[in-house]
C-alpha positions in Angstrom: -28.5 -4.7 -77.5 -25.2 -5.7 -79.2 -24.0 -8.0 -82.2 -23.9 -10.7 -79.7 -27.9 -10.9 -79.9 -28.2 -10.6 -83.7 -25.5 -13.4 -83.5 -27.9 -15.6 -81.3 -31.1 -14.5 -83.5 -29.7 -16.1 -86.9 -27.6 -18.8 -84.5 -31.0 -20.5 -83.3 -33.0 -19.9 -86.5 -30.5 -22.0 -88.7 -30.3 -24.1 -86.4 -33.8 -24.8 -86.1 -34.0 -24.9 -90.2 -31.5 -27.3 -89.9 -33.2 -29.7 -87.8 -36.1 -29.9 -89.3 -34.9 -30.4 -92.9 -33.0 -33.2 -91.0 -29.5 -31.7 -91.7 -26.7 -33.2 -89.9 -25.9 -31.3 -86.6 -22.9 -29.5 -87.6 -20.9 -26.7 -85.4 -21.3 -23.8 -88.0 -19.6 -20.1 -87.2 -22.0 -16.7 -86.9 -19.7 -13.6 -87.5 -19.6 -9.9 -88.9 -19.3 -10.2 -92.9 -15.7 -9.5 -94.2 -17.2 -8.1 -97.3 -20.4 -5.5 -98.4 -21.6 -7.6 -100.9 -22.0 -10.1 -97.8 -24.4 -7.9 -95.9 -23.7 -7.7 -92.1 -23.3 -11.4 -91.1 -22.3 -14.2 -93.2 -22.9 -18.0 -91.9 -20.7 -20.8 -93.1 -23.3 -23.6 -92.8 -23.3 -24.4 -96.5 -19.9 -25.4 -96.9 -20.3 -27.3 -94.1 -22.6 -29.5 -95.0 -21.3 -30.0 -98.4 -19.9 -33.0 -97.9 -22.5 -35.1 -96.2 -25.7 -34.0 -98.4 -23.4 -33.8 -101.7 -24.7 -30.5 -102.6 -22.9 -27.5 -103.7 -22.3 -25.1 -100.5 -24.8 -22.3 -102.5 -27.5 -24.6 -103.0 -27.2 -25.4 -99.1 -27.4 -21.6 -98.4 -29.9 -21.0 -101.1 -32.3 -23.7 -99.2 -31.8 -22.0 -95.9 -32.5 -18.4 -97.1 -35.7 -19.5 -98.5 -36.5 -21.1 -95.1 -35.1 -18.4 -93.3 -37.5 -15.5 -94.2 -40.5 -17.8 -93.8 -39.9 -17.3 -90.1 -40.4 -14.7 -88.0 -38.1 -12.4 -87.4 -36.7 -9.4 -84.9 -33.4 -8.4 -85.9 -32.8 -9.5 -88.9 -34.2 -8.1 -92.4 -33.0 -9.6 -95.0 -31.3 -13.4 -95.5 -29.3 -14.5 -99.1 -27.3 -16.6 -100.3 -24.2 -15.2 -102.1 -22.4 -16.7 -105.1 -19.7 -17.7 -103.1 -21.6 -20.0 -100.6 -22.2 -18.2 -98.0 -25.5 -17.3 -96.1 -26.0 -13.8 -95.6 -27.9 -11.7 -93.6 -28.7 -8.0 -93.1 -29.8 -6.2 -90.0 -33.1 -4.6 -89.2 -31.4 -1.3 -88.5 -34.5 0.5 -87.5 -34.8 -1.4 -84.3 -30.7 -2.4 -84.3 -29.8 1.5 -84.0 -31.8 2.7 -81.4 -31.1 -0.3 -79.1 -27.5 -0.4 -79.7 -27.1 3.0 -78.6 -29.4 2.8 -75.7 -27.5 0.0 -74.3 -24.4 1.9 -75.1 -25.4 4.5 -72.0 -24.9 1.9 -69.4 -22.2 2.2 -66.8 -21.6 -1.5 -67.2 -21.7 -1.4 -71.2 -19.2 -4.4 -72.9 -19.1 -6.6 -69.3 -19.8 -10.1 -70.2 -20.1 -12.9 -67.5 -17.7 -15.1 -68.3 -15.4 -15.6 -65.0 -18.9 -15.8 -62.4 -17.0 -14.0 -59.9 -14.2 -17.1 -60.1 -11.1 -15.7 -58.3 -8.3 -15.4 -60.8 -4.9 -13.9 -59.8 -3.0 -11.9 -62.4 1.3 -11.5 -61.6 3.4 -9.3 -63.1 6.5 -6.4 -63.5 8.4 -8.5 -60.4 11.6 -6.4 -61.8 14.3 -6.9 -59.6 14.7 -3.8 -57.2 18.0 -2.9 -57.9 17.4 -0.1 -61.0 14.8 1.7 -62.5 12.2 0.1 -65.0 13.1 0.8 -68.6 10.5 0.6 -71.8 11.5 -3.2 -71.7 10.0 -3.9 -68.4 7.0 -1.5 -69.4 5.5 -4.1 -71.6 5.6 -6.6 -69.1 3.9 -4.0 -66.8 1.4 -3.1 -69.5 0.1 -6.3 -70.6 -0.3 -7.5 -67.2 -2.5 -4.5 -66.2 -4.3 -4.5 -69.2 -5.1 -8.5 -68.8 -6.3 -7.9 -65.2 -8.6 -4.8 -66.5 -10.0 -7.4 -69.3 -11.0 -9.8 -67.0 -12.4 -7.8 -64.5 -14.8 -6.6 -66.7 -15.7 -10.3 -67.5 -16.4 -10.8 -64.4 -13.4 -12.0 -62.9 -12.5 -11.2 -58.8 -9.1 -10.1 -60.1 -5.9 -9.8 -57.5 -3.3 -8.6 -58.9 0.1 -9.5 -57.3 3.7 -8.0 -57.3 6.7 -10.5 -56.9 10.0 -8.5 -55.1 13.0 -10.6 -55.8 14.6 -8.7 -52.5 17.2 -11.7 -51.7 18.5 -12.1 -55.4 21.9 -11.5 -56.8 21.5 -8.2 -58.4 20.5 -6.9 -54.9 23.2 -8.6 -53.8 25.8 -6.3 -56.5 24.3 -3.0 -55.6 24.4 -4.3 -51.3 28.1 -5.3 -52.5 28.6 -1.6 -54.5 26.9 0.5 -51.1 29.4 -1.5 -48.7 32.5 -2.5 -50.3 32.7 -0.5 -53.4 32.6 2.9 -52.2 29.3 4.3 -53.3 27.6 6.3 -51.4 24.0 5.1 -50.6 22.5 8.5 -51.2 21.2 9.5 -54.7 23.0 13.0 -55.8 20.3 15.7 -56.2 17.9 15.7 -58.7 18.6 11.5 -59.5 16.0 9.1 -58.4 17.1 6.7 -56.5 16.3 3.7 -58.2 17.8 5.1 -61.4 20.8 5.6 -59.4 21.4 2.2 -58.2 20.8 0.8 -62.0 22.6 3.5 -63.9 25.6 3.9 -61.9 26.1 0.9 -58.9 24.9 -2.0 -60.9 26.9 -1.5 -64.0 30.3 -0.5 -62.4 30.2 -3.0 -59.8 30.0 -5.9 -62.1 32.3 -4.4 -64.3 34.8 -4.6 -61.5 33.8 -8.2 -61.0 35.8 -9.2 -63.8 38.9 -7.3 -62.3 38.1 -7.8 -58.7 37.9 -11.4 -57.4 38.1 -10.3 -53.8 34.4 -8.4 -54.3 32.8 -11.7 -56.4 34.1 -13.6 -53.0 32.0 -11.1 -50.8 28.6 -11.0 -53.2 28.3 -14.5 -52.2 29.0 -13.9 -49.0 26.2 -10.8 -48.9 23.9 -13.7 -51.4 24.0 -15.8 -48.5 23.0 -12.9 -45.8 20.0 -11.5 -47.7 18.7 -15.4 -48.0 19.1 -16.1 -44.0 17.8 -12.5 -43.2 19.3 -11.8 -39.7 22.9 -9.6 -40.3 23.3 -6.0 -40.6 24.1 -6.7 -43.7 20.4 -8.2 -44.6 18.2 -5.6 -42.6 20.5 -3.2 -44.8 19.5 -4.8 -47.9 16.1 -4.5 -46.9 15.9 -0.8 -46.6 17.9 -0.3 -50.4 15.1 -2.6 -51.4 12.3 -0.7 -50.1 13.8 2.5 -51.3 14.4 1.0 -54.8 10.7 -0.3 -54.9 9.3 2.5 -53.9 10.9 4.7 -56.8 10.3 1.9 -59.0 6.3 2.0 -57.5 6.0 5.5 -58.1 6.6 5.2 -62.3 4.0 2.4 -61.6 1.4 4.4 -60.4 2.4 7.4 -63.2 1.8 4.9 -65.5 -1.6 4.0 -64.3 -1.0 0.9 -63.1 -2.1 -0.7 -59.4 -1.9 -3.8 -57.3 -3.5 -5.5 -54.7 -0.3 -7.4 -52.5 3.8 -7.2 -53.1 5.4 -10.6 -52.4 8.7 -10.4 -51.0 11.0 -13.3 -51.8 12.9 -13.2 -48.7 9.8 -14.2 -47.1 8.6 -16.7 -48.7 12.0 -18.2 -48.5 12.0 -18.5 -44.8 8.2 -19.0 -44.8 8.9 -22.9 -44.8 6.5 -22.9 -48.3 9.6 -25.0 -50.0 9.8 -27.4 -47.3 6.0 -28.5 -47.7 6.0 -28.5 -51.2 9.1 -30.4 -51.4 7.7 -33.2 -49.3 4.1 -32.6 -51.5 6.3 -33.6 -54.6 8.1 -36.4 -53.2 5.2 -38.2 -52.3 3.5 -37.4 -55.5 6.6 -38.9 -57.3 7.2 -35.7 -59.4 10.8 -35.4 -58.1 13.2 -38.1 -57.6 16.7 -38.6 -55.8 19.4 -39.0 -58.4 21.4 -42.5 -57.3 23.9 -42.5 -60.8 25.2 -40.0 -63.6 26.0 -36.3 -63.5 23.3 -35.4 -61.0 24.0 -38.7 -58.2 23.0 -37.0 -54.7 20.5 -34.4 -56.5 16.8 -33.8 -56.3 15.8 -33.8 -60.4 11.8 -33.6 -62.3 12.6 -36.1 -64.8 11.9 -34.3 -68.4 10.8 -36.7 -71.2 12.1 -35.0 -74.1 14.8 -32.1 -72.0 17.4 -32.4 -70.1 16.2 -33.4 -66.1 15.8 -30.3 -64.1 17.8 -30.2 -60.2 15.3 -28.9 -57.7 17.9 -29.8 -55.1 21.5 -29.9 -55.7 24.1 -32.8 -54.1 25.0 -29.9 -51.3 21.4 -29.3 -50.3 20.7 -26.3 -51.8 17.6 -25.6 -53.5 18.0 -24.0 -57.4 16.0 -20.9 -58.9 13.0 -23.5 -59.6 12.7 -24.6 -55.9 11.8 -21.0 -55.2 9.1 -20.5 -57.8 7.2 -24.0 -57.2 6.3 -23.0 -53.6 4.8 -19.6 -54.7 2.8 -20.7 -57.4 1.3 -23.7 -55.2 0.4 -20.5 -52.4 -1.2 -18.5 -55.5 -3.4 -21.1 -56.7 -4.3 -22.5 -52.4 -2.9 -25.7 -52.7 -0.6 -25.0 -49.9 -1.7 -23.4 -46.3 -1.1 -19.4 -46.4 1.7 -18.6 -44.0 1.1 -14.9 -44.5 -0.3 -12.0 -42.8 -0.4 -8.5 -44.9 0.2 -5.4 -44.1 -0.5 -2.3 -45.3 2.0 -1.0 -48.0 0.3 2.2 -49.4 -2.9 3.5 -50.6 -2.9 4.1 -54.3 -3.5 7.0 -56.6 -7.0 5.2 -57.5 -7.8 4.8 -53.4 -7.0 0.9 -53.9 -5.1 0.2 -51.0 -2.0 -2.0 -51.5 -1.1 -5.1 -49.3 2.3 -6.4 -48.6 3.4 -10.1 -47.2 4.8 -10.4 -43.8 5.6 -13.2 -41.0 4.0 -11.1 -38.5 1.1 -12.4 -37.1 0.4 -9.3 -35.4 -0.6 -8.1 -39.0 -3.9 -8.9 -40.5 -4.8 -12.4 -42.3 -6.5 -11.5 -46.3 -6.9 -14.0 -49.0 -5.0 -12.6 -52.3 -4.9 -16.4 -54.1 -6.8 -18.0 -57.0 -8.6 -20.8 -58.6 -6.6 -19.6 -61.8 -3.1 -17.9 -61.8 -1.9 -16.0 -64.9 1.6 -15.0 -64.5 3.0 -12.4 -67.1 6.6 -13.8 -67.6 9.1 -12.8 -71.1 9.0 -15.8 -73.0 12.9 -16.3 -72.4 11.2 -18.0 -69.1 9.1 -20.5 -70.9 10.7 -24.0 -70.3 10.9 -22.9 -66.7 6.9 -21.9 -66.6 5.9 -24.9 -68.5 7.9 -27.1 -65.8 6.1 -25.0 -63.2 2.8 -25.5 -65.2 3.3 -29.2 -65.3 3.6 -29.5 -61.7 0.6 -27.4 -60.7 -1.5 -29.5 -63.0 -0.3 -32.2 -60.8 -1.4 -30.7 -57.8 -4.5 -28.8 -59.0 -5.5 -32.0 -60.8 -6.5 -28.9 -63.3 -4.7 -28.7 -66.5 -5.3 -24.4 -67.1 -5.0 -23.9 -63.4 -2.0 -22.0 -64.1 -0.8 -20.6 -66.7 2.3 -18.3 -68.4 1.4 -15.6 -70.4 4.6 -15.2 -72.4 5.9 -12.2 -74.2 8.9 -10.9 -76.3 11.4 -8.4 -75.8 11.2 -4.6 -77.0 14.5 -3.3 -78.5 14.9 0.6 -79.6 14.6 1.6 -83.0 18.3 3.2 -84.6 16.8 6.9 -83.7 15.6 6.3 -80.3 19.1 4.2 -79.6 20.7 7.5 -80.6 19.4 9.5 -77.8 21.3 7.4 -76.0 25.0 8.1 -77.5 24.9 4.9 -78.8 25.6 4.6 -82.8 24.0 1.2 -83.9 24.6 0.8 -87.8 21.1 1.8 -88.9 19.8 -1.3 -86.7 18.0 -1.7 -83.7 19.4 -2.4 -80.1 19.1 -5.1 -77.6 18.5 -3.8 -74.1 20.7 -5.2 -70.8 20.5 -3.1 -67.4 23.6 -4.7 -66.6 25.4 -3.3 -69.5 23.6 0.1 -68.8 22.0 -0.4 -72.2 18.6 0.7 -71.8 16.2 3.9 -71.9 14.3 4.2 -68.8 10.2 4.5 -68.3 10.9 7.7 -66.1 13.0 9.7 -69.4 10.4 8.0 -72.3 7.5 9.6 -70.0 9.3 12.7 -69.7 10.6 12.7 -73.2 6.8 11.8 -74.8 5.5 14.4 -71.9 7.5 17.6 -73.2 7.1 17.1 -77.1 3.2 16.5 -76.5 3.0 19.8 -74.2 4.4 21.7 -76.9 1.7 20.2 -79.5 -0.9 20.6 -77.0 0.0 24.0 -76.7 0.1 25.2 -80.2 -3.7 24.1 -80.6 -4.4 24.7 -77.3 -3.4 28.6 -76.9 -6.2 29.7 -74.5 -5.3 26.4 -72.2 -3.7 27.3 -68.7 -0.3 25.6 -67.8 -1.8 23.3 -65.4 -4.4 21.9 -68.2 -1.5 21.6 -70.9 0.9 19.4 -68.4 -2.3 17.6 -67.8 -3.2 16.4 -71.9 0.6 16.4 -72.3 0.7 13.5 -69.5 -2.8 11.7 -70.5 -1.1 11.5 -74.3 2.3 10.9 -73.0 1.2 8.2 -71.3 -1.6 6.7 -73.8 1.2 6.6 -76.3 3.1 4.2 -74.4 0.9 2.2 -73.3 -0.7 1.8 -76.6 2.7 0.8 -78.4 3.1 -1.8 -75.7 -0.5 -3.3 -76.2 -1.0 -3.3 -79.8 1.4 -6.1 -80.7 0.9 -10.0 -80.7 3.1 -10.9 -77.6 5.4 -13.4 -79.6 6.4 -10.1 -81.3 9.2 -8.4 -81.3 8.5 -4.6 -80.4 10.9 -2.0 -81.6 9.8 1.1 -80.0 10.3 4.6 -81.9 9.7 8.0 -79.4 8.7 9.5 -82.2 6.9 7.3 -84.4 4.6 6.2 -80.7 3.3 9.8 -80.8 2.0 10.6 -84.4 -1.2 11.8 -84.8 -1.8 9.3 -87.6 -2.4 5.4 -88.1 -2.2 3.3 -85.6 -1.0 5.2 -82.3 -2.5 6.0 -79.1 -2.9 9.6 -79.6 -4.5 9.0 -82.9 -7.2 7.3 -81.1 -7.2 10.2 -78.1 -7.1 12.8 -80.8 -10.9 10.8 -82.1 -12.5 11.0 -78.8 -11.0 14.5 -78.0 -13.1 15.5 -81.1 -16.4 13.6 -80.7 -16.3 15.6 -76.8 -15.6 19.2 -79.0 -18.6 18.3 -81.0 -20.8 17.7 -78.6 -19.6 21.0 -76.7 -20.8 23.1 -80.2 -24.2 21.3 -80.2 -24.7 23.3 -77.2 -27.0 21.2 -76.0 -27.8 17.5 -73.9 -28.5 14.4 -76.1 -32.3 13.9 -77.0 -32.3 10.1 -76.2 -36.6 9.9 -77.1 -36.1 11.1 -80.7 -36.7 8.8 -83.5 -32.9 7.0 -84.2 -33.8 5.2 -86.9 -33.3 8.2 -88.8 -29.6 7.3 -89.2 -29.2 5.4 -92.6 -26.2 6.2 -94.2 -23.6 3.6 -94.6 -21.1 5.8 -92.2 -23.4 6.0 -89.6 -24.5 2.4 -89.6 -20.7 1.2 -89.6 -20.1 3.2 -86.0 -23.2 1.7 -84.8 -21.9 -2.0 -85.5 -18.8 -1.2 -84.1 -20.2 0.5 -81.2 -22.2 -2.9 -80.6 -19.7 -5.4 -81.3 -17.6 -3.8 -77.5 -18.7 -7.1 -75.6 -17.7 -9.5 -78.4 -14.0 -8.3 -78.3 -14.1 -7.9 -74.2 -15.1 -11.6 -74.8 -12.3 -12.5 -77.1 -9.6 -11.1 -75.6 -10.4 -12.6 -71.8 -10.6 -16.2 -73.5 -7.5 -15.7 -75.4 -5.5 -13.7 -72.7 -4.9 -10.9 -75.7 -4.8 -6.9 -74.5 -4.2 -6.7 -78.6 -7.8 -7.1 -79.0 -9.1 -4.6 -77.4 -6.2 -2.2 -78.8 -7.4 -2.7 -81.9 -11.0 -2.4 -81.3 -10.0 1.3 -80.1 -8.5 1.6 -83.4 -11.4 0.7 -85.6 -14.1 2.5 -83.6 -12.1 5.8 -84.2 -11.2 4.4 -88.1 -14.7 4.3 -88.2 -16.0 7.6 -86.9 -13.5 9.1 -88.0 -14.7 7.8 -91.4 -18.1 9.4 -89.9 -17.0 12.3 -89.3 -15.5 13.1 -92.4 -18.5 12.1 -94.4 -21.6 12.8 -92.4 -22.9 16.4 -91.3 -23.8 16.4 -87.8 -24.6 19.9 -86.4 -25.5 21.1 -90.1 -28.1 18.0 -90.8 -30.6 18.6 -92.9 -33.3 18.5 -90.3 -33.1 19.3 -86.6 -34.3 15.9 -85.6 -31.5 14.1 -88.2 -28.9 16.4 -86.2 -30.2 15.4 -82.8 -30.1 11.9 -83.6 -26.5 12.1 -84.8 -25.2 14.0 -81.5 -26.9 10.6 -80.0 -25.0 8.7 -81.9 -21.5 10.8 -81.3 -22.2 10.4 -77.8 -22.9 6.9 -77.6 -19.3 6.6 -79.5 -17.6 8.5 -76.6 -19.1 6.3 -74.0 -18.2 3.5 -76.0 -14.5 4.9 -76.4 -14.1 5.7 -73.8 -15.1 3.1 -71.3 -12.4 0.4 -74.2 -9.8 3.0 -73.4 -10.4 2.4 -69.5 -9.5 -1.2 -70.3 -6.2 -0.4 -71.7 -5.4 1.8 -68.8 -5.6 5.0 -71.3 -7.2 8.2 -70.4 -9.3 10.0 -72.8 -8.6 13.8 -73.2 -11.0 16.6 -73.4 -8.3 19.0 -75.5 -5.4 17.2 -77.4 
């Protein structure tokens, strides 16, 4: 049981009111009132139909009450009309409680059928492996795990890929920094590598680019290896990438985060992909050879209201587009798969991971889509939407693909500061090639060491082991929280300090309310008496946690149609808002009865299955101890 069928119960009875008073068929909306006085669902059917029967929206509502409670009825008890129009209904909570929780115990509890098994694949981080991730990257990282965790539990076969820019030019600076610059290609003790590369090589080679014209001559020189993939120079490259990804994997997987297949660039590059979908676009007339004006000799998509983009330029060459069309025609299976995989690494969570090779000793897997969501910042967009265009074209399926778009994350004045840098009082703009950035690796760390010493003040009988344990969980809840609870065409400016509070709307606030529904239960000393009579729970507070509790598959719904991780962020919030609320205002272990008490540890359990299993889709663990 969940809102979803008191939503169908009063959806089909007005409907069928409505027909046979003869009522125009009208699309009306079915939701959770916004106010008390509104009961538990309000129906805007009145103002609807306003207009075409010429009757005040009450009177409408006032007609359809009266109708209503003629029939007969499971879930609902009551029907009114309110002043303002609306009609009004309140729940029959002697039979809504006890089968809200009930269904609240399944292992599947909140999965909806919406995908049908449809294959869907989800993209994202593809940072370039060349430096460490910082918090700016983390959001991409986060909202594409997230996304894929959404729609697997509605029922999506979700494959979630990893694109490896590995014949780039910011490989290219740190190949040029390891050969002709004079940096070593070992990490000094106690430095990750990748952090390494982005911290030191990165920035001070292209510092020197501006002083250095000799070394600008030879990183095209090394661009132009990595691409053909036969020197010393390119099987070099390809070991600093693998080295660089694998630190870059390991913050990944601290962070919670898995994949199904990495993409390597350089192999889809000499994969012949372009070639094929280069012809595929010439014959479809979506590119066209330039004959006059700036671009004569060049491949262009002709734009309508932009400025024509070159595919191919007068020299041959193909531009930074010509690369992405080919791989998102091989995500969605419009072009053949010239891949075999082979096995990268098995992950913390046993999911093995899959990497792309032109080996065809390796084996053949399918890791394409019907649908293709690629998690891109929103500084990409007129690229994607050109992309988008064309695989409509070729899909002959307008939402075949589609870029899920984001906005930066800058750091607050006091987080800046832990960097050295003094910002005015304002917040800072990130840039790895400027070395302006805090890293994933020190936030983690930094998050980890305050929270061990919080854990450990309430915590005193706690073991070491335990403490790094919660310390980590929280650590990495907080993060992941701040990163999710934003609209993406936000601006995040992240705070260290303000991501870890205890209070409002944080990931360790919501941690801290499941942590205490789990000591509860631990004092009740005893298992939850399922068979006892539920419907004892009337209070206001109890039958707020219960609606929450039941409304899970309704926001699992919303945010897989609407592609937002915020929805189910702020679900979490509101179920621990409102048993916290509970809590606060509702004796559990000291009920008045011993049957009231056992029904309330029922309903405190149901909340920390409920919790926890909407924590699970935001890739947050839920604590025993905080």
């Amino acid at each position: 049981m969940t809102l979803r069928l008191l939503f169908n119960e009063i959806r089909v009875g007005v409907k069928q009111i409505c027909d046979r008073l003869g009522y125009p068929e009208t699309e009306f909306d079915v939701s959770e009132a916004s106010r008390p006085e509104f009961g538990d669902v309000s129906c805007n059917i009145g103002f609807l139909l306003a207009k075409a029967l010429k009757k005040r929206p009450f009177d409408i509502a006032q007609t359809l009450a009266e109708e209503y409670k003629k029939k007969s009825k499971k879930y609902v008890l009551e029907v009114f009309a309110h002043d303002s129009g609306y009609l009004n209904f309140t729940a029959n909570y002697s039979l809504f409680i006890p089968e809200v929780i009930h269904a609240s115990l399944l292992l599947d509890y909140g999965k909806i059928d919406l995908g049908k098994n449809s294959r869907m694949v989800v993209e994202h981080t593809s940072v370039n492996p060349n430096k460490a991730l910082h918090v700016g990257h983390v959001r991409n990282i986060i909202i594409g795990d997230t996304i894929a965790r959404i729609l697997h539990k509605a029922s999506y076969d979700v494959s979630v890929l990893n694109y490896v820019d590995d014949s780039g030019l910011q490989v290219a600076d740190i190949i040029v920094g390891f050969k002709y610059g004079g940096f070593s290609d070992k990490a000094p003790e106690g430095q990750k590598f990748d952090h390494y590369c982005g911290d030191v090589v990165y920035v001070k080679i292209t510092e020197r680019y501006e002083t250095d014209k000799h070394l600008a001559e030879l990183r095209s020189q090394v661009l132009k290896e990595l691409e053909e993939g036969t020197s010393e120079i390119a099987k070099f490259g390809d070991e600093i990438t693998r080295r660089v990804l694998d630190e870059q994997l390991k913050t990944c997987w601290r962070l919670g985060v898995t994949y199904d297949c990495l993409n390597f660039e350089s192999q889809i590059v000499r994969s012949n992909l372009w070639s094929t979908a280069f012809e595929k676009m010439k014959s479809m007339g979506i590119t066209e050879l330039e004959k006059e004006g700036k671009n004569v000799g060049c491949w262009v998509i002709k734009a309508e209201s932009e400025e024509d983009k070159v595919l191919v330029r007068s020299n041959g060459t193909a531009t930074y587009v010509a690369k992405d069309i080919p791989y998102a025609a091989w995500k969605l299976g419009i072009l053949e798969d010239p891949f075999y995989y082979k096995h990268y690494a098995v992950q913390k969570t046993g999911r093995v991971l899959w990497q792309t090779t032109l080996d065809n000793k390796e084996t053949k897997l399918n890791f394409r889509g019907d649908m293709v969501i690629t998690v891109i910042d929103s500084r990409q967009s007129r690229l994607q939407k050109i992309i988008t265009k064309i695989m409509s074209d070729f899909k002959s399926k307008p939402d075949a693909y589609r870029h899920l778009g984001y906005e930066s994350v800058t750091l607050s004045p006091e987080t800046a500061k832990t960097l050295d840098l003094d910002t005015g009082g304002k917040s800072v703009q990130m840039s790895g090639r400027k070395g302006i950035y805090v890293s994933a690796d020190y936030v983690l760390d930094v998050l980890g060491s305050r929270t061990f010493e919080e854990a450990k003040k309430r915590n005193p009988e706690l073991d070491e082991l335990n403490l790094v344990k919660i310390s980590e969980q929280v650590a990495i809840g907080a993060l992941r929280y701040a990163m999710i609870k934003q609209d993406l065409d936000k601006i995040i400016t992240f705070d260290l300090t303000e991501s870890l509070s205890l209070e409002g709307d944080t990931g360790p606030y919501i941690q801290y309310a499941y942590a205490r529904s789990l000591r509860i239960l631990e004092k009740a000393g005893r298992e939850p008496n399922f068979k006892i009579h539920l419907d004892q729970l009337e209070t206001v507070y109890e039958k707020n946690l219960v609606k929450v509790i039941a409304s899970f598959d309704l926001q699992v719904e919303d945010a897989a149609k609407n592609l937002s991780p915020k929805v189910v962020a702020k679900y979490c919030y509101q179920l621990a808002v409102t048993f916290n609320a509970f809590y606060e205002h509702v004796k559990v272990l000291s009920a008045e009865s011993e049957s009231l008490t056992d029904a309330r540890i029922c309903l405190v359990y149901s909340f920390k299955e409920t919790l926890g299993k909407a924590l699970q889709l935001l890739g947050i663990a839920a604590p025993e101890r905080m």
